[in-house]
C-alpha positions in Angstrom: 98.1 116.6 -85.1 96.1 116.7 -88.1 92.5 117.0 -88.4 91.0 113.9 -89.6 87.9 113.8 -91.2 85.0 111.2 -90.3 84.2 108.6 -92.4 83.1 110.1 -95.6 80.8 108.9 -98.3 82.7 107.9 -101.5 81.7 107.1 -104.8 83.9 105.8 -107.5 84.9 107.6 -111.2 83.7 105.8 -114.0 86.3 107.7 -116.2 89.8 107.2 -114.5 88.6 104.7 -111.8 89.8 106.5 -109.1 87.2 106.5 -105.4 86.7 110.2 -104.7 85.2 111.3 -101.6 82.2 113.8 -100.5 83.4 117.8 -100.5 81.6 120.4 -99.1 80.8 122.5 -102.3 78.7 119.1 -103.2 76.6 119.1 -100.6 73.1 120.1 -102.1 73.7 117.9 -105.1 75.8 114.5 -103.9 73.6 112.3 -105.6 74.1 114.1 -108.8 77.8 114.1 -108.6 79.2 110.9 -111.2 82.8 112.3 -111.9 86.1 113.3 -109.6 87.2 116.0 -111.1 86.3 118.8 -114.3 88.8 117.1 -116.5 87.0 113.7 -115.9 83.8 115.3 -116.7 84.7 117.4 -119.3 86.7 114.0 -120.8 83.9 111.5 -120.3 83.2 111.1 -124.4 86.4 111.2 -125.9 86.7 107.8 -126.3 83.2 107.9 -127.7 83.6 110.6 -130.1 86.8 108.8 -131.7 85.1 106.0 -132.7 81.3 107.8 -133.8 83.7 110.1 -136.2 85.6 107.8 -138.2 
């Protein structure tokens, strides 16, 4: 059987949308954490920048 976690806080992506749940390596700074992933963070302006530049 597989271990099943209990019922973990989420929060929700504001760059793909997608609910991403609490990890360990977040623990001392959850309420900091706004994006899922690096590539979501590191992606966060893009759409931003597009339309500053031109």
């Amino acid at each position: 059987m597989a271990h099943r976690k209990p019922n973990l806080p989420t929060k929700t992506c504001p760059v793909c949308g997608r609910p991403f749940a609490w990890r360990k390596k977040w623990a001392r700074d959850w309420d900091a954490v706004v994006y899922c992933s690096e590539r979501c963070r590191r992606s966060k302006n893009k759409s931003g920048q597009a339309s500053r530049a031109g």
